[in-house]
Every structure is written in C-alpha cells, then in structure tokens.
C-alpha positions in Angstrom: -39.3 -32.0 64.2 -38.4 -29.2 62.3 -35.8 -29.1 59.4 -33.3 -26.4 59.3 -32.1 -26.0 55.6 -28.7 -24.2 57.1 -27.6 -27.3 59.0 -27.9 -29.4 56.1 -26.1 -27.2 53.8 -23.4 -27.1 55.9 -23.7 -31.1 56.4 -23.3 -31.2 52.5 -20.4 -28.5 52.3 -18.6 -31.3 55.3 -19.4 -34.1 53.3 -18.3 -32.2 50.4 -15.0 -31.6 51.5 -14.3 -36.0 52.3 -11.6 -36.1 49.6 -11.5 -32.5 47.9 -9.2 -31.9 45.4 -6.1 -30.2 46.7 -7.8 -30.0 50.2 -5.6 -33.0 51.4 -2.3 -31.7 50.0 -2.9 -28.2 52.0 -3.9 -29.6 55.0 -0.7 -32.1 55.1 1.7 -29.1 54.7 0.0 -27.3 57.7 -0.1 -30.6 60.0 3.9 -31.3 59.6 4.6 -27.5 59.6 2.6 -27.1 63.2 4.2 -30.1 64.2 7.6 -29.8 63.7 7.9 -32.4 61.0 8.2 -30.1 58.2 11.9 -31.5 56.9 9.8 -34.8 55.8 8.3 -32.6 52.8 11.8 -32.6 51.2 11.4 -36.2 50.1 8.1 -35.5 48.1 8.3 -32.3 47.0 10.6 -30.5 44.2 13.8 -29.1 45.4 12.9 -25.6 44.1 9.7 -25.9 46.3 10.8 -27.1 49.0 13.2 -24.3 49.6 10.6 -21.4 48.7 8.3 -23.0 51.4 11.0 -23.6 54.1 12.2 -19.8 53.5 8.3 -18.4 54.1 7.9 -21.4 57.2 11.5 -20.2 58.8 10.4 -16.5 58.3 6.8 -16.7 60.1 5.6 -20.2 61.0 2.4 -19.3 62.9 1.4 -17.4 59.7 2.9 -20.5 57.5 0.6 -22.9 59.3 -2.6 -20.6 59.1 -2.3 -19.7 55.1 -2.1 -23.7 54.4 -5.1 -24.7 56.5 -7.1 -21.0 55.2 -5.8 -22.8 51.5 -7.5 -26.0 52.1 -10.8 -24.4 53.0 -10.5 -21.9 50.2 -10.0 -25.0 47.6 -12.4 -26.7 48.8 -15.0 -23.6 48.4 -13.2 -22.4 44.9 -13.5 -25.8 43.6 -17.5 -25.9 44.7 -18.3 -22.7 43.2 -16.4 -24.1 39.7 -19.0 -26.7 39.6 -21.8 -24.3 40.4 -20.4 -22.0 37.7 -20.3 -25.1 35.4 -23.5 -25.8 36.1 -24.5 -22.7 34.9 -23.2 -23.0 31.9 -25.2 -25.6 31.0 -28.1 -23.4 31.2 -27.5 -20.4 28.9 -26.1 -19.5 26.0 -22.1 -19.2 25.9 -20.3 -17.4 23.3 -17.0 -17.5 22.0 -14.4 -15.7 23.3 -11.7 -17.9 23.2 -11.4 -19.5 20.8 -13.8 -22.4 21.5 -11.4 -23.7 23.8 -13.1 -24.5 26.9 -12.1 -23.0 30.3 -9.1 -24.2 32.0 -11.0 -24.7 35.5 -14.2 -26.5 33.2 -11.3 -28.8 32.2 -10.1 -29.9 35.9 -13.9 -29.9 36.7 -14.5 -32.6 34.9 -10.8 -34.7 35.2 -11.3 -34.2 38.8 -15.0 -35.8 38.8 -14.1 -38.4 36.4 -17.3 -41.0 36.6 -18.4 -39.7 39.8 -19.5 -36.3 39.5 -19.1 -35.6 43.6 -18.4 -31.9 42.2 -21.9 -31.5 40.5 -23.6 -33.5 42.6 -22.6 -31.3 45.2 -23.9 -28.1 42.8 -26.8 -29.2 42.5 -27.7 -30.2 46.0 -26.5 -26.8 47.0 -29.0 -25.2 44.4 -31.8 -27.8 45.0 -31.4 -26.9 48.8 -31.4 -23.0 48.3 -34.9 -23.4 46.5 -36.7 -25.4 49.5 -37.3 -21.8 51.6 -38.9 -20.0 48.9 -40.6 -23.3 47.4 -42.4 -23.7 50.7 -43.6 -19.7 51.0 -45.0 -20.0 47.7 -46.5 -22.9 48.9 -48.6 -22.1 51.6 -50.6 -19.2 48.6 -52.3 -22.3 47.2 -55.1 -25.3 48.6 -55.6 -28.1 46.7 -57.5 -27.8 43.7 -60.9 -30.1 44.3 -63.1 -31.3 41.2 -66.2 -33.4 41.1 -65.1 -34.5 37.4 -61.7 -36.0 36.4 -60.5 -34.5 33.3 -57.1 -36.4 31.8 -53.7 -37.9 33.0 -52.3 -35.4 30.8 -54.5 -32.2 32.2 -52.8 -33.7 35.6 -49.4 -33.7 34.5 -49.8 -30.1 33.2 -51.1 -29.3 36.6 -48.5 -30.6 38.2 -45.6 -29.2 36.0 -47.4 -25.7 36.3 -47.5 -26.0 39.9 -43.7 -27.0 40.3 -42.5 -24.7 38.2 -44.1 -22.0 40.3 -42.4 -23.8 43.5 -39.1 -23.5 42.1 -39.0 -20.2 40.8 -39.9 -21.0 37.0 -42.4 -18.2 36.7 -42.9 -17.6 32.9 -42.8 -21.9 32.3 -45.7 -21.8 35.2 -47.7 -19.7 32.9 -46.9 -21.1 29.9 -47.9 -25.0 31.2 -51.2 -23.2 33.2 -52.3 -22.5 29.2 -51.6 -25.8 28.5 -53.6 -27.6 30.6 -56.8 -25.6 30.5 -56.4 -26.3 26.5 -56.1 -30.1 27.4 -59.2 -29.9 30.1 -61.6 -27.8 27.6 -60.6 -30.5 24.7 -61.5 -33.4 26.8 -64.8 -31.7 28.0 -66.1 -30.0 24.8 -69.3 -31.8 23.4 -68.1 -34.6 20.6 -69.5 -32.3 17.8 -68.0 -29.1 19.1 -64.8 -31.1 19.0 -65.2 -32.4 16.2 -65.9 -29.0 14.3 -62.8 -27.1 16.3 -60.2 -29.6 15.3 -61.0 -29.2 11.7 -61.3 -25.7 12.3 -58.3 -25.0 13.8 -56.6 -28.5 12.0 -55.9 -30.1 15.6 -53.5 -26.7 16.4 -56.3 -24.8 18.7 -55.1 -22.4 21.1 -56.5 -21.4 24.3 -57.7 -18.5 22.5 -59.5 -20.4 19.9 -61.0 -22.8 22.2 -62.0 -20.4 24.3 -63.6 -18.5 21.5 -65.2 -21.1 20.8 -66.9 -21.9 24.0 -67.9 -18.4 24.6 -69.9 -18.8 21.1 -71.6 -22.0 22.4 -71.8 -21.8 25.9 -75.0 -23.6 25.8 -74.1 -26.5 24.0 -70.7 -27.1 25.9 -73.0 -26.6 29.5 -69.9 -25.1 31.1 -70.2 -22.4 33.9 -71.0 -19.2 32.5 -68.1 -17.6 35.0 -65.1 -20.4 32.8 -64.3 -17.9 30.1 -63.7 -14.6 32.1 -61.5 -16.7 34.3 -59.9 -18.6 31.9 -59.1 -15.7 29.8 -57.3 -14.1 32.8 -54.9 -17.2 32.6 -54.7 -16.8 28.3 -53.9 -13.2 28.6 -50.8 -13.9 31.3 -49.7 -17.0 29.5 -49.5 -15.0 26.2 -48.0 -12.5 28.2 -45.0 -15.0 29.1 -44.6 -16.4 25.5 -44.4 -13.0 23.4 -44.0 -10.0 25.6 -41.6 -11.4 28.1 -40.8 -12.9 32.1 -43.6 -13.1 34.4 -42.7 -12.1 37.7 -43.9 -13.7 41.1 -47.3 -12.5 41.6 -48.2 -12.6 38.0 -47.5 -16.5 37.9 -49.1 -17.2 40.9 -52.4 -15.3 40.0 -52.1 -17.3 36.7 -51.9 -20.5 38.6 -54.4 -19.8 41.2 -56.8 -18.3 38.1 -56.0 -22.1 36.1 -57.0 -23.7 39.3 -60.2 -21.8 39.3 -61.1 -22.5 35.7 -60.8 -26.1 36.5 -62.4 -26.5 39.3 -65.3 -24.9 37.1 -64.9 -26.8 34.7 -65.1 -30.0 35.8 -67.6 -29.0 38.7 -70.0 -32.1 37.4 
C-alpha cells in the first residue's frame, strides 16, 4: 500500500483547521449572511460593526458571503505559517530591531496555543512531513553497513546520527558526526599500548588526524587493512571541510558517509 505524503498533509492542514483561531468567527458570519439570518449578528457584535458589515452585505451579498468563507481559510493558513515562522526562529540567530519586544503575531502564537501547542505541533508535522520525500531518495544511495567485529554502542550512535542527519538534510552535521565515529572505532580497536601512548600524546584530545597519523606510522602493530587510512582520510578531509571552511553540500555528505561506512567495514573486518 503505498503512502502518499500529499494526502496526509492535507489530512493535517483539515485536522488543523478543528478549532482555528478566528476560523469559527468567519465562517459564522458567512453561514447567517448566505442564509438570510444576518440581523442575528446585531446582538453580538459592536454597533459600529455591525453597521459597517450590514452596509458591505446590503451592497454585494454574494461577494459578502465569499470574502468571509475565503477569510476563514486564509486565517487558518496565516495562522499556520506564524507557527512555522516561529518555529524558525527558534533556530537562528534574531537581532534586535525592535526594541526587544517580541513580535505581535509571536505574542498571539503562543496565547492562542496556551498548554497545547496545536499551532506548533502542526509546524512541525508539516516540516517533518516535507523531509520524508527527499529522506527516502537519499535513502536508497546507501546498503547497510555489514562488519564481522562490533566496535562500541557509542561508534553505533555516531553511525546512526551521521546517517540521519544525511536523511534529513543536515549535510555539514553528517560530516562532522562521520569524523566522530571513525575516531571512536579506531580508539576502541587500536592495540592497548598504541592507545595507551596516543592518549598521553595527544592528552585524551586526539583527532581523526592524529589517530590516523598514528596508524599510518604503525600499521603493522594495529593489523588494520592497509586500504583504512586512504579511505578514512577521505572522510577527515570533508569533515574538516564542514567544521572550518564551511556547508557541505549533498553529494559531498553522502560520499563522506558512504567513505565512513567503508572505513568501518574495514576496520572491523575481523
């Protein structure tokens, strides 16, 4: 059974709209305008608005009846976007502009949510939903990565949070965590002298460029696979790449990835 993304985005934006903000308020103006039963907003509504809107309902009522309902969708969307803009915010870096006061519509965002949060929940289901496409392309570039050797839960996690990163379009973290957990594997499979002797060395703060310096200078003792440093290094050179020179793109964190994979499988080939 196949899953179209679309339909349930436009599930969510229905569900969404159980309850928006304002949405109700629009959508009762155009039902007792289209029915005839507009005189009952007089009772509920300020005098001085109640004329303004009779006036525009007497002068057009077909085009009365449409703005309202065309409202009630467009508050419903406007207040959506405002929690995707909010969330956002939460990302970056904001600077001051006015004042420190925070936005007006930041302000109703979060009255309006209260102790649900329907309004970011709904932001990020939306962006969650928009990365599923994409996360399954990049997908379908990698197998899984087989080893006869386990390494660490640690060197898994590393894996892991390399490999979703690269799922969800976090390029430049992909490369950064594919560094890390080479550095983690090579620790844990270095020979207990060799260890020993690189950890005062580098006083416990070895990089993958030290270690792998290391293991090129002993590659006897440690027994590794005389192809781990040229395919290792690859994944050093793009992960130093991502931490000083700047973001990775695409291709250059999934040939990092894929190159990480390699070296492990290498590595812990027995």
């Amino acid at each position: 059974m196949g899953i179209d993304i679309g339909r349930l985005e436009d599930q969510l934006m229905q569900m969404s709209a159980e309850g928006s903000p304002g949405q109700e308020f629009c959508e009762a103006i155009s039902e007792l305008a289209q029915t005839g039963r507009f005189y009952q907003l007089k009772d509920v509504l300020p005098g001085i608005v109640y004329d303004e809107l009779l006036a525009r309902y007497q002068q057009d009522e077909v085009a009365f009846v449409g703005g309202w309902k065309r409202l009630a969708q467009e508050m419903r969307q406007g207040f959506i976007q405002h929690a995707r803009q909010r969330l956002t915010s939460l990302t970056r870096l904001q600077q001051t502009g006015n004042g420190g006061v925070t936005p007006a519509w930041q302000e109703i965002q979060r009255a309006l949510d209260g102790q649900q949060n329907d309004l970011l929940r709904t932001a990020f289901a939306l962006e969650l939903l928009e990365l599923v496409e994409p996360a399954v392309q990049r997908a379908t570039h990698l197998r899984e990565c087989v080893v006869a050797a386990s390494s660490s839960e640690d060197a898994d996690r590393y894996l892991d949070e390399a490999t979703r990163c690269y799922f969800l379009g976090m390029f430049t973290a992909c490369a950064v965590m594919c560094r890390s957990v080479l550095e983690e594997a090579i620790k844990q499979k270095l020979p207990s002298g060799l260890n020993r002797q690189v950890r005062t060395r580098y006083r416990n703060t070895a990089t993958l460029g030290n270690l792998l310096h290391e293991v090129n200078n002993n590659m006897q003792m440690t027994g590794f696979d005389y192809d781990f440093p040229r395919v290792a290094n690859q994944v050093n050179d793009l992960g130093k790449k991502a931490v000083h020179q700047g973001l990775l793109s695409e291709d250059e964190a999934r040939s990092c990835l894929q190159s990480a994979r390699e070296a492990l499988q290498l590595l812990l080939s027995k």
